[in-house]
VEXFILO-390370 format. One record per atom (N, C-alpha, C, O): residue in three letters; x, y, z. Coordinates in steps of 0.1 Angstrom, whole numbers, plus 5000, padded with zeros to 4 digits. Layout:
% residues N
ALAXYZ
...
% end
This chain:
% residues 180
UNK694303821411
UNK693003861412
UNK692003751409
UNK692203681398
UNK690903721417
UNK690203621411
UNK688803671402
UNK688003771403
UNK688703551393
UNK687403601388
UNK686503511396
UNK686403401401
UNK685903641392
UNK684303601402
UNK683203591387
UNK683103691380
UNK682403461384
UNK681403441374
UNK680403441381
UNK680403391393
UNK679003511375
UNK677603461383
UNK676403451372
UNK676503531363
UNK675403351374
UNK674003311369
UNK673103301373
UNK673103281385
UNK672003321368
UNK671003321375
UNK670203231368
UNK670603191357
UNK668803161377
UNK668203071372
UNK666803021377
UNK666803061389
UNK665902971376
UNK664602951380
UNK664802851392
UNK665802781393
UNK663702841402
UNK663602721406
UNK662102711414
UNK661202781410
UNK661802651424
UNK660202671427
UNK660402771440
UNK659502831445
UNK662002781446
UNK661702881459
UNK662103001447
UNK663103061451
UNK661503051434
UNK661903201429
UNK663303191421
UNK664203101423
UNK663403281413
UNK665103321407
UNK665903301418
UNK665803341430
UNK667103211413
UNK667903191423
UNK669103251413
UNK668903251401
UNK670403311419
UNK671803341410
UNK672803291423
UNK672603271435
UNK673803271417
UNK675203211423
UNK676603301417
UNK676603351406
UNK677303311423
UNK678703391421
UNK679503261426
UNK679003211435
UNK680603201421
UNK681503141423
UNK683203191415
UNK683403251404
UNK683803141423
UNK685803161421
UNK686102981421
UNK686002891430
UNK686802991403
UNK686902861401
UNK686502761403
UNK686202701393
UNK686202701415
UNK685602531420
UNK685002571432
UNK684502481440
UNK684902711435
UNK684302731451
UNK682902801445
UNK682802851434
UNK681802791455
UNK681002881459
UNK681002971466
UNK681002961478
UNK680803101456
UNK680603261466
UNK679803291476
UNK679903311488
UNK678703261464
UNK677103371473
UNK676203291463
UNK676503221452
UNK675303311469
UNK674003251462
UNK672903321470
UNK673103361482
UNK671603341461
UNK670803421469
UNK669403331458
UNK669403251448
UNK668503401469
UNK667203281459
UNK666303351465
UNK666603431474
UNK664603331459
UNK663203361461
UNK663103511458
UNK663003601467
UNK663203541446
UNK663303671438
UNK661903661428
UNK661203561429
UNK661403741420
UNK660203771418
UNK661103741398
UNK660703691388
UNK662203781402
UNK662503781384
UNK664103781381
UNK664903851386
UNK664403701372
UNK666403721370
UNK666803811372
UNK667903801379
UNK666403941366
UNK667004051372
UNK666804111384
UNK667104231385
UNK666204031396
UNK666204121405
UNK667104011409
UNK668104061414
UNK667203871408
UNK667903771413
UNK669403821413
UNK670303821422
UNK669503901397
UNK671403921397
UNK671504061407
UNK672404071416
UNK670604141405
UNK671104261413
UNK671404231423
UNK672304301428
UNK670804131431
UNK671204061449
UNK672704001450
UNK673404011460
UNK672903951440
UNK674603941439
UNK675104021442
UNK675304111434
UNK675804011459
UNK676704161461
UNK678004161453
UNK678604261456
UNK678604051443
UNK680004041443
UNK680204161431
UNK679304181423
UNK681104231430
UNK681304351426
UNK681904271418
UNK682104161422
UNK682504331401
UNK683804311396
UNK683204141392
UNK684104061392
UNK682204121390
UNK682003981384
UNK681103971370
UNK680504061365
UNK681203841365
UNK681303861346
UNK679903761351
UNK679803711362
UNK678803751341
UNK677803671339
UNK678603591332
UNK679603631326
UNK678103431332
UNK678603331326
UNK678103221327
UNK677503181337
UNK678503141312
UNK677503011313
UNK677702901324
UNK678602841318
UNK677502841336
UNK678302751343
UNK678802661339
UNK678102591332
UNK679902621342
UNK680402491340
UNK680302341344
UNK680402351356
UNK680302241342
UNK679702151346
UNK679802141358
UNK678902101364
UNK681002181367
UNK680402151382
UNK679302251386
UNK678502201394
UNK679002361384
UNK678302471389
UNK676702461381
UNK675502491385
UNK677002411370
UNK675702331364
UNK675002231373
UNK673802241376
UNK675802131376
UNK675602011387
UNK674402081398
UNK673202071401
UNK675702161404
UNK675102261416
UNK673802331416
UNK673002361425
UNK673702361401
UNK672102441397
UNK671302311398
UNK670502311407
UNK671302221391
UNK670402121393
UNK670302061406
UNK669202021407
UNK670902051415
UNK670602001427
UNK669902061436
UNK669202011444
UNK670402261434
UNK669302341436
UNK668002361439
UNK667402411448
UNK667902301424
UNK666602331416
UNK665502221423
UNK664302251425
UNK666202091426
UNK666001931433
UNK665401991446
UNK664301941450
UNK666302111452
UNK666002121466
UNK664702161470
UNK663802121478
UNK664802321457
UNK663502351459
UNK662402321458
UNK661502371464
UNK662202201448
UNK661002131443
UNK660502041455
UNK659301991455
UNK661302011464
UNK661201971480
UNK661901821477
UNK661601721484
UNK663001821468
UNK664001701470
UNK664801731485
UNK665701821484
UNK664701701494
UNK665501781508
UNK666801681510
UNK667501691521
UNK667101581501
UNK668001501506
UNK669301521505
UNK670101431509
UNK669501631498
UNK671201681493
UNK671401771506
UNK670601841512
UNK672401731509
UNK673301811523
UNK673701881515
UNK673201991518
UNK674301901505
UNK675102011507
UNK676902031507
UNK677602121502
UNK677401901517
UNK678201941523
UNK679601871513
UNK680601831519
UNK679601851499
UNK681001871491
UNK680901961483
UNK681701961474
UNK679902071486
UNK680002221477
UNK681202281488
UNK681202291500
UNK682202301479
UNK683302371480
UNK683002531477
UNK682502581467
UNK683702621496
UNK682802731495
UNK684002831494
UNK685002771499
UNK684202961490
UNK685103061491
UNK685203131503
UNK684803251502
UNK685603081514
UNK685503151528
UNK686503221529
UNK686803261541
UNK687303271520
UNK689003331526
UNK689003491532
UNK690003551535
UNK687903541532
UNK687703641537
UNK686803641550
UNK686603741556
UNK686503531552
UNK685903501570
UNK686903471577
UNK688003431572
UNK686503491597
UNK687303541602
UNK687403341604
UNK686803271597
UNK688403291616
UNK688103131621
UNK686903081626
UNK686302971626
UNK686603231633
UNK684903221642
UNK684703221630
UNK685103121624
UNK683803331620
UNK682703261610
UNK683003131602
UNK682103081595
UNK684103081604
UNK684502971593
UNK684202831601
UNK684202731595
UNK683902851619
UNK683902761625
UNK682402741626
UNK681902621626
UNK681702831625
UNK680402831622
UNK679402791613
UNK678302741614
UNK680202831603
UNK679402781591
UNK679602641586
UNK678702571581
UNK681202601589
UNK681402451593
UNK680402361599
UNK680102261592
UNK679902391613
UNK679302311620
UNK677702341616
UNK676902251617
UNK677302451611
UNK676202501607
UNK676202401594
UNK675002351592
UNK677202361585
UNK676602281575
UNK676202131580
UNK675402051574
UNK676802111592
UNK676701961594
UNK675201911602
UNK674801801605
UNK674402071603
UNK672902031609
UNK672101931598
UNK671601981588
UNK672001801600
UNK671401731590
UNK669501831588
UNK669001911595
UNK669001771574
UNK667601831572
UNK666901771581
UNK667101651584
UNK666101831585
UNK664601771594
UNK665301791611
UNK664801721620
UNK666401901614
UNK666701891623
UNK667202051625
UNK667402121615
UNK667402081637
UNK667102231642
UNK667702261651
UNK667102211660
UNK669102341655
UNK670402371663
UNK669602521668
UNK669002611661
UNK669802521683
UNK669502691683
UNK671102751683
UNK672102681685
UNK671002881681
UNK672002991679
UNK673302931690
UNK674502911687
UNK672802901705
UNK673902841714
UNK674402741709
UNK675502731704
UNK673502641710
UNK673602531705
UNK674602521698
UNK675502441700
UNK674402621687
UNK675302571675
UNK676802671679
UNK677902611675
UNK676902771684
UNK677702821691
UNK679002761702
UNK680202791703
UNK678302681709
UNK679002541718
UNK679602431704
UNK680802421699
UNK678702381701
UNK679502321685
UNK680902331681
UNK681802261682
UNK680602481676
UNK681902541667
UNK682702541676
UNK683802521672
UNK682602551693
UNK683602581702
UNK683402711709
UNK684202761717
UNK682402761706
UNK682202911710
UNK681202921719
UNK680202991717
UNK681702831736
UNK680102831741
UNK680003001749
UNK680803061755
UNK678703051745
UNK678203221750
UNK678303271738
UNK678503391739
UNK678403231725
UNK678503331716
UNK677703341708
UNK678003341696
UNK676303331714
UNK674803301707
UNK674703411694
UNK674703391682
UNK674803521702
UNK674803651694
UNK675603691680
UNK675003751671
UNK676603671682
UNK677603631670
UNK677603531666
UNK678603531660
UNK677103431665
UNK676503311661
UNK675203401650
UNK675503431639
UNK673903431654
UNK673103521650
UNK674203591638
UNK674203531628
UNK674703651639
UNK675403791630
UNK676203701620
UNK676303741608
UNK676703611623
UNK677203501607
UNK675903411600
UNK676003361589
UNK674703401606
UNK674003321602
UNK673103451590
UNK672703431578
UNK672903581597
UNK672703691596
UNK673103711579
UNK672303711570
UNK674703731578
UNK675003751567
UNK675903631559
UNK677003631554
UNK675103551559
UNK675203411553
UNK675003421540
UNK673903421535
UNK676403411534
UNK675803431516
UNK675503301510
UNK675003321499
UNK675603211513
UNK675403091505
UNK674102991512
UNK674302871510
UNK673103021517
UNK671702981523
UNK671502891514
UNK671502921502
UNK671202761518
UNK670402621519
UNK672002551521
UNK672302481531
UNK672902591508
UNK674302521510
UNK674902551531
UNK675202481540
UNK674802661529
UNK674802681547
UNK673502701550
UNK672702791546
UNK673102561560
UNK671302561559
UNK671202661573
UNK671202611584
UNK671202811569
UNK671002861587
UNK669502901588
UNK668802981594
UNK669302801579
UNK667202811580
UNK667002711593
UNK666002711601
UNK668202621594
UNK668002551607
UNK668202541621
UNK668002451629
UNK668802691622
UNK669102731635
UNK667802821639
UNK667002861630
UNK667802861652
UNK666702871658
UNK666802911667
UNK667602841674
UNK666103041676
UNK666003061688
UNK665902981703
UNK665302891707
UNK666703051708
UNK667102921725
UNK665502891729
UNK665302771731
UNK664302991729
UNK662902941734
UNK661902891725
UNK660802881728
UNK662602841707
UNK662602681699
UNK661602831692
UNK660702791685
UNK661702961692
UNK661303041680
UNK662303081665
UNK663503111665
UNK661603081657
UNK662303101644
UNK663203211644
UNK663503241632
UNK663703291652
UNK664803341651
UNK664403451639
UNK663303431635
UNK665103561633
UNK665203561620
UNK665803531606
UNK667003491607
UNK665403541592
UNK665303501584
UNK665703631571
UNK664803711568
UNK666803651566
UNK667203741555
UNK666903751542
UNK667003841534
UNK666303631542
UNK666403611528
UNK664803631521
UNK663903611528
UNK664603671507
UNK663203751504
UNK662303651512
UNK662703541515
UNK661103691515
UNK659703631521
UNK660303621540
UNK659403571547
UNK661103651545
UNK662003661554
UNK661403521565
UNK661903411563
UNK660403511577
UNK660103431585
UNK659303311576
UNK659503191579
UNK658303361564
UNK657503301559
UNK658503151549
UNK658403031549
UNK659303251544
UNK660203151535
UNK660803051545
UNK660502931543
UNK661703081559
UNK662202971566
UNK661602881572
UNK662002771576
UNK660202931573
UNK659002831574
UNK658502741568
UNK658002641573
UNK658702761553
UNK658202681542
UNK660002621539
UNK660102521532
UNK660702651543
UNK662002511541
UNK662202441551
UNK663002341549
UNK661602481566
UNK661302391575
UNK660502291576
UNK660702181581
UNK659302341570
UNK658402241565
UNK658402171557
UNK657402091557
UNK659502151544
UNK660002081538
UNK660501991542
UNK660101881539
UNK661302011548
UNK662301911557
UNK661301831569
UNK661801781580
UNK660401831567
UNK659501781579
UNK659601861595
UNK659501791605
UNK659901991596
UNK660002051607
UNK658702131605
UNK658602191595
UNK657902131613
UNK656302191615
UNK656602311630
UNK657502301638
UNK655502411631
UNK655502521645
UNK655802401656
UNK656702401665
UNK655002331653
UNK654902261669
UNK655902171674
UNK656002141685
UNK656702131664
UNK657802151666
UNK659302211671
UNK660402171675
UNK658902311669
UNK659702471670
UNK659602471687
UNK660402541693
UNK658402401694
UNK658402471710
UNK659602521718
UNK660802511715
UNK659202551724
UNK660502571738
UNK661302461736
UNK661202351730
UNK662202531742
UNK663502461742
UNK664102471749
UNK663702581753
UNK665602421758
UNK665902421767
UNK667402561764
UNK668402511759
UNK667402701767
UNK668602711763
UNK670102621769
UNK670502551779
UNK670402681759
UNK672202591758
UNK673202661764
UNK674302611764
% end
């Protein structure tokens, strides 16, 4: 049985909390009004509040880096707990981490990537219920006619706006686009 630890914590996009299993990352959820609404969003059932440990500490501060609009952390040696995704979602969120910042994959796009070319839609539905958002940046995927797609997480279009615009991605940027 694994244990599942989670915390919660400040940062400039709102209370953010994380659930992690040993050295992996669960879920993370962020832009909450207050800690306790931050832990309630933690879906992981059967998990203990706990102080983090230095890697997961690390991980809060780099967080924290992101939101204050440090955008230069990928992301991509956070070790994540996928063992309950299918190969499609694991192929996805794979290639979904490798969108560098300041740059914008639509749903096909990123769909052809993983190996999955036509599978825009199911592409949408892993980005959809993406527990670990910024570490899997699917703020950077984007509709085939270069529209913001949607956005899950609190402040929903408004928030993927303002982490787009972080990263130097502006509307007029977003235009049309060629589908894939």
């Amino acid at each position: 049985m694994k244990i599942v630890k989670t915390t919660v914590f400040s940062s400039d996009l709102g209370w953010m909390g994380i659930a992690w299993t040993g050295r992996c990352l669960l879920e993370l959820t962020f832009g909450h009004s207050s800690p306790g609404i931050a832990a309630q969003r933690l879906t992981q059932t059967d998990s203990i509040p706990a102080e983090p440990d230095a890697l997961m500490g690390a991980l809060i501060r780099r967080l924290q880096a992101y939101a204050r609009g440090d955008c230069g952390d990928d992301f991509r040696d956070v070790k994540l707990d996928l063992a309950d995704r299918t190969a499609f979602q694991r192929a996805v969120i794979h290639h979904c981490r490798r969108i560098p910042a300041g740059e914008t994959l639509t749903y096909g796009e990123l769909a052809a990537r993983a190996g999955y070319p036509g599978a825009a839609r199911a592409v949408g539905q892993v980005m959809a219920t993406n527990r670990v958002p910024l570490v899997v940046p699917c703020h950077r995927v984007v509709a085939a006619n270069g529209r913001l797609g949607g956005y899950s997480a609190p402040g929903g279009l408004a928030l993927k706006r303002r982490l787009l615009a972080a990263e130097g991605i502006h509307g007029q940027q977003l235009g049309a686009r060629e589908p894939s």
